[in-house]
N, C-alpha and C positions, 0 to 999 in steps of 0.2 A: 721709546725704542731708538736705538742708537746704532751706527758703525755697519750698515746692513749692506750686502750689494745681492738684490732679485733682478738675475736674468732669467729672461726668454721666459717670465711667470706668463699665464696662459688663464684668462677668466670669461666666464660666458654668463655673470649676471652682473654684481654689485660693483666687485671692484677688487681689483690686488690685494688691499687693504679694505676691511669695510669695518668701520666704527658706525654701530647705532646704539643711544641714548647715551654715551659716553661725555661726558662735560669736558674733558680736556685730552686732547693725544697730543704727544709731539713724536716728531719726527725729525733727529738729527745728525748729522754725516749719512747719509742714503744713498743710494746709488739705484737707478730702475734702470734697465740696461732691456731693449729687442721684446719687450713687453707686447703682447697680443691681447686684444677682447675680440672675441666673438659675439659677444653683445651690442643687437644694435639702440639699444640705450642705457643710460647710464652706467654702461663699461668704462672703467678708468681706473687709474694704479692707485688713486686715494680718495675712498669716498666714504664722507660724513655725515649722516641723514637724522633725521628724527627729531632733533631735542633743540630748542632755538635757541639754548644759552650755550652752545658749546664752541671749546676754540680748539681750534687745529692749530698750532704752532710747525712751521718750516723752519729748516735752519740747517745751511750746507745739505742743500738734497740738489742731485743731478735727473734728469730724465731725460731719455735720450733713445731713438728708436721705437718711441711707441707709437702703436697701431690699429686705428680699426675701434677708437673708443670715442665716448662722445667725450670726454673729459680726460685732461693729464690728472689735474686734483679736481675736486666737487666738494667745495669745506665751506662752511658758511663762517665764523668770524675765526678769520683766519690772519695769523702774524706771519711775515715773511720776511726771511735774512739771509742772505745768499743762495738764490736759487738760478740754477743754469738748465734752460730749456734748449734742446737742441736738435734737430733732424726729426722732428713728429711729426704723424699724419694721423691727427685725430679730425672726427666730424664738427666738433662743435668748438669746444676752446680748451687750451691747456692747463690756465688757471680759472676758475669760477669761484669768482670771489663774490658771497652777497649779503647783505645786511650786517657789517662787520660793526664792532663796535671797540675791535681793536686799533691802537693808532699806531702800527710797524708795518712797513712793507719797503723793505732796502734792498736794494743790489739785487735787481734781479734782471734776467738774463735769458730772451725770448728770441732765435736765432732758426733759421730754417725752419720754421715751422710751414707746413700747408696744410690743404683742406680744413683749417680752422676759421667757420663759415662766421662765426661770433666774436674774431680776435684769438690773437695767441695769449690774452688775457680780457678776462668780461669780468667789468665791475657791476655790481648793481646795489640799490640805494645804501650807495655811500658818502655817506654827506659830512665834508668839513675834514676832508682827510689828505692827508698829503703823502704821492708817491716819489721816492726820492731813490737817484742812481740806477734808474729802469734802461734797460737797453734792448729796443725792437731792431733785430735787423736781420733786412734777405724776406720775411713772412712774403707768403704767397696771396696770403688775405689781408686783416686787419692787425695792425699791432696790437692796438689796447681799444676795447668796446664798451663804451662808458654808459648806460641805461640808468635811467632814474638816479643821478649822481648827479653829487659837487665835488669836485675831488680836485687838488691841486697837483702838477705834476714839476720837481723842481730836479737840477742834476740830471737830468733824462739825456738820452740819445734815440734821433730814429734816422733810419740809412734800410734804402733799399726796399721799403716795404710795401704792398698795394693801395692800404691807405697807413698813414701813422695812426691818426686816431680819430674814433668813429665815434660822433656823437648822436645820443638819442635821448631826448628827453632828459637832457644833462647841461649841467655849465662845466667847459673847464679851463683850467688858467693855468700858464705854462711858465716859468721863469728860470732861468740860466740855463736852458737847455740847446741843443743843436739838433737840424735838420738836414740831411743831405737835399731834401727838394719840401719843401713845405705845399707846393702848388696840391696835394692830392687831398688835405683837406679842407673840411670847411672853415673859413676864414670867417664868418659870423658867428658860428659855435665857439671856437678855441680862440682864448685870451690870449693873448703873446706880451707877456711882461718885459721887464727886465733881463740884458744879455740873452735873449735868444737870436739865435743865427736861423737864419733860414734858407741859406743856401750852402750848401757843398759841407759843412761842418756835423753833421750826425756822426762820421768816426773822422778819427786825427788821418791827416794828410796821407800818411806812410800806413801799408798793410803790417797787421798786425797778427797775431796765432793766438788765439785761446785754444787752451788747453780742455781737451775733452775729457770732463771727470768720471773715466767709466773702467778705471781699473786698469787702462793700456796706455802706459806714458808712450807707447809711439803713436797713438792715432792722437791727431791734431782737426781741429776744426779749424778752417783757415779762412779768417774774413778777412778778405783785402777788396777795398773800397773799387766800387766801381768807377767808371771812367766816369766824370761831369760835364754837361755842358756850359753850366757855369764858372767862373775862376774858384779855386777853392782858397788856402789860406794865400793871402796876400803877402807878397814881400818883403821883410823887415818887419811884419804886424808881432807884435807881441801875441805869446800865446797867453790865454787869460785864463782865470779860473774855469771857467765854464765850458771851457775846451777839452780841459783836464781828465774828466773821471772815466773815460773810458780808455786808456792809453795803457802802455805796459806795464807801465808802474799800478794802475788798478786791476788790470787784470790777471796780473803776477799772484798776487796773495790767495786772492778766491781761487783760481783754478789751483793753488797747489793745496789750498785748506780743503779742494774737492779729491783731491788725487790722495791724501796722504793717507785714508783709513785704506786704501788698497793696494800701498806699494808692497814692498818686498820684506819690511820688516813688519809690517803686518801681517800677511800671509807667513813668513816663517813662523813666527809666534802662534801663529793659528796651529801650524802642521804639526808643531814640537811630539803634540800625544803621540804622533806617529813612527818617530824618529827610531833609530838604530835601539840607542841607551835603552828605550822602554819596549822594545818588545823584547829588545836583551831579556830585561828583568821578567818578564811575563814568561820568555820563555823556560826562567831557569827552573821552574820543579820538574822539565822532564830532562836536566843536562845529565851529565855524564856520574855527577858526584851524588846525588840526589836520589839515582838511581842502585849507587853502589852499598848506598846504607839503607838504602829502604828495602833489598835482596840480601842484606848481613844477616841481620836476627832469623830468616828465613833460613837459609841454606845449615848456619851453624848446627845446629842440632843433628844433623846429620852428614858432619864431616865425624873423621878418625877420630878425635878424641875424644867423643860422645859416646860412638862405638864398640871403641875397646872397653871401655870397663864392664859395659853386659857382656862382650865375649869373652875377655879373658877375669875371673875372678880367681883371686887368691884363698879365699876361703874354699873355695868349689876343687880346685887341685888340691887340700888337702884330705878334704873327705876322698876325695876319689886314690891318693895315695891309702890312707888309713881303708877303704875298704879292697884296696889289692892286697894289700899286707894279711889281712886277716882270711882273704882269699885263699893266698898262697897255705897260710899257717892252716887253712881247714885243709887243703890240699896234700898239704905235705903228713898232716896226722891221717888222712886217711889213705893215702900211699904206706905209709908205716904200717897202719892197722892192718892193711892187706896183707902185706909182706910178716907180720906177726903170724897171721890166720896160717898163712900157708907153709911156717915152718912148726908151727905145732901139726900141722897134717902131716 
C-alpha cells in the first residue's frame, strides 16, 4: 500500500490497519494524521499479529497526532526507512519492534512524543542489529526501551528527552552519536564508543524546523534546541561527521520525500475525475442537440407534410368530379323527362 493520507481514522479494537497471518505488508509514502483508539489495548494505526515469520516493512510513513493507543505500530520483524514520529500520545510506545530478524532500521524520527510509558520506540530481543540515523527528541518519557537486546546504535541523536535510552536486560553500544545531556542514563548499561559527544551536541547548535509531513506545507514542527548549561559547540571546533546527520541538509530530503505524496500536484491529479471537461462530457446526452434529434423522428409524422397527402388526394377529387357529373347528367334527363310528361298532357 502506497501514497495514503488517514485522518481522524477512529478504532476501538485492533488497529487502523490490522494484518493477521499475512507474511509480508508494506507500507509506503503514508501519512496517519489526529488518529483516535478507543481501545484500551492494542489500539494503534498498525498492527501485525499472528504469524512469527512476517515483516512489516516502513518506508516514508508520517504519524502524527495519534491518541489514546497502546501502540503507534505493533509489527514484529519490521524494516524501517524514514519514519517521522511526531506530537503522539499513546500509552505504551510508538514503535514495538520485537524479534526482528530484519537488519534495516534508518532515519527515523521520534519527536514530542508523551505518555509513552515503554519509549517512543521499544526494542525487544534484537540481537546484533544496529540502529543508524535515529533522532529522539522533546519525549516526555523514554527515547528508545531496549529489553532483552544487543543492538548497536550509530549516527543517532538524543536532545531533550526524560531518559535517552532505557535499558533492560540489554547491552547497548553507542558510537558517533550526540547527546545534549547524557547524565540521565545509565552509564554501566550504555557503551559510549567512538565520537560520541555527550554534552550539548544531540542537535546542531542553531534551531532548526522540520517539516511536518501531514499534508500542510504551513504547519511546521519547530525544534529549537533548548538553552544548556553546559558550553555547546566550541569555538573554531570543527564540525565533524558525527555532528552532521541531523542538520538541514538531512532533514531537507525526508521532510520534503514526506510532504511530496500530498502537495498540490498530487491532489490536483487526484480531483481531475471531477473537473469542469468531464461532467461536461457526462452531461452532454441531456444538452440541447441531443435533445433536438431524439424529439425529430417523433414530432415529423405529424407535421404538414404527412398530413396533406391523407387529406388532400388526387385520385379522391376525381371520383368525386366523375360522380357530380353523372349526377347533374341523371339530373338534367329527369328534369327533361318531366318537362316531356307534361307537354304530352
Amino acid at each position: 500500500m502506497e501514497r495514503c493520507t488517514m485522518l481522524n481514522c477512529q478504532t476501538n479494537n485492533q488497529g487502523v490497519i490490522l494484518v493477521d497471518y499475512a507474511k509480508r505488508i508494506e507500507l509506503t509514502h503514508f501519512c496517519f494524521r489526529d488518529s483516535f483508539s478507543f481501545a484500551s489495548t492494542n489500539g494503534c494505526l498498525v498492527r501485525v499479529s499472528s504469524d512469527p515469520k512476517e515483516i512489516t516493512k516502513l518506508s516514508a510513513v508520517s504519524m502524527t497526532g495519534v491518541t489514546n493507543g497502546d501502540f503507534g505500530v505493533d509489527a514484529r520483524r519490521c524494516e524501517i526507512n524514514n519514519i517521522n514520529i511526531s506530537a503522539n500520545r499513546v500509552s505504551t510506545e510508538m514503535l514495538n519492534i520485537v524479534s526482528l530478524e530484519s537488519g534495516v532500521f534508518h532515519y527515523c524520527y521520534c519527536v514530542d512524543t508523551t505518555k509513552a510509558t515503554s519509549g517512543a520506540a521499544f526494542v525487544e530481543n534484537l540481537n546484533g542489529k544496529t540502529l543508524d540515523h535515529f533522532l529522539f527528541y522533546n519525549n516526555l518519557g523514554k527515547g528508545i526501551y531496549a529489553l532483552q537486546s544487543s543492538i548497536s546504535l550509530t549516527e543517532c541523536g538524543f536532545a531533550s528527552n526524560a531518559i535517552d535510552i532505557y535499558v533492560d536486560s540489554s547491552t547497548v553500544s553507542v558510537t558517533n552519536s550526540q547527546f545534549t545531556d547524557f547524565s540521565s542514563n545509565d552509564k554501566s548499561k550504555v557503551t559510549l564508543g567512538s565520537n560520541c559527544y555527550t554534552k550539548g551536541y544531540g542537535l546542531p547548535n542553531q534551531p532548526f524546523a522540520m517539516e511536518n509531513p501531514i499534508g500542510d506545507p504551513n504547519h511546521e514542527c519547530n525544534c529549537a534546541q533548548n538553552a544548556l548549561s553546559g558550553a555547546p559547540y566550541q569555538p573554531g571546533e570543527p564540525l565533524t561527521a558525527a555532528m552532521t546527520p541531523f542538520n538541514t541538509a538531512y532533514m531537507t530530503p525526508h521532510s520534503t520525500a514526506f510532504s511530496t505524496p500530498f502537495n498540490t500536484a498530487q491532489i490536483t491529479n487526484e480531483q481531475t475525475p471531477f473537473n469542469t471537461p468531464i461532467i461536461t462530457a457526462k452531461e452532454t446526452p441531456f444538452n440541447t442537440p441531443i435533445i433536438t434529434a431524439k424529439e425529430t423522428p417523433n414530432i415529423t409524422p405529424f407535421i404538414t407534410p404527412f398530413v396533406t397527402p391523407k387529406e388532400i388526394n388526387p385520385d379522391c377529387e376525381v371520383d368525386n368530379r366523375n360522380k357530380n357529373k353523372k349526377r347533374n347528367i341523371r339530373r338534367i334527363k329527369f328534369v327533361l323527362a318531366l318537362a316531356q310528361v307534361a307537354q304530352n298532357v
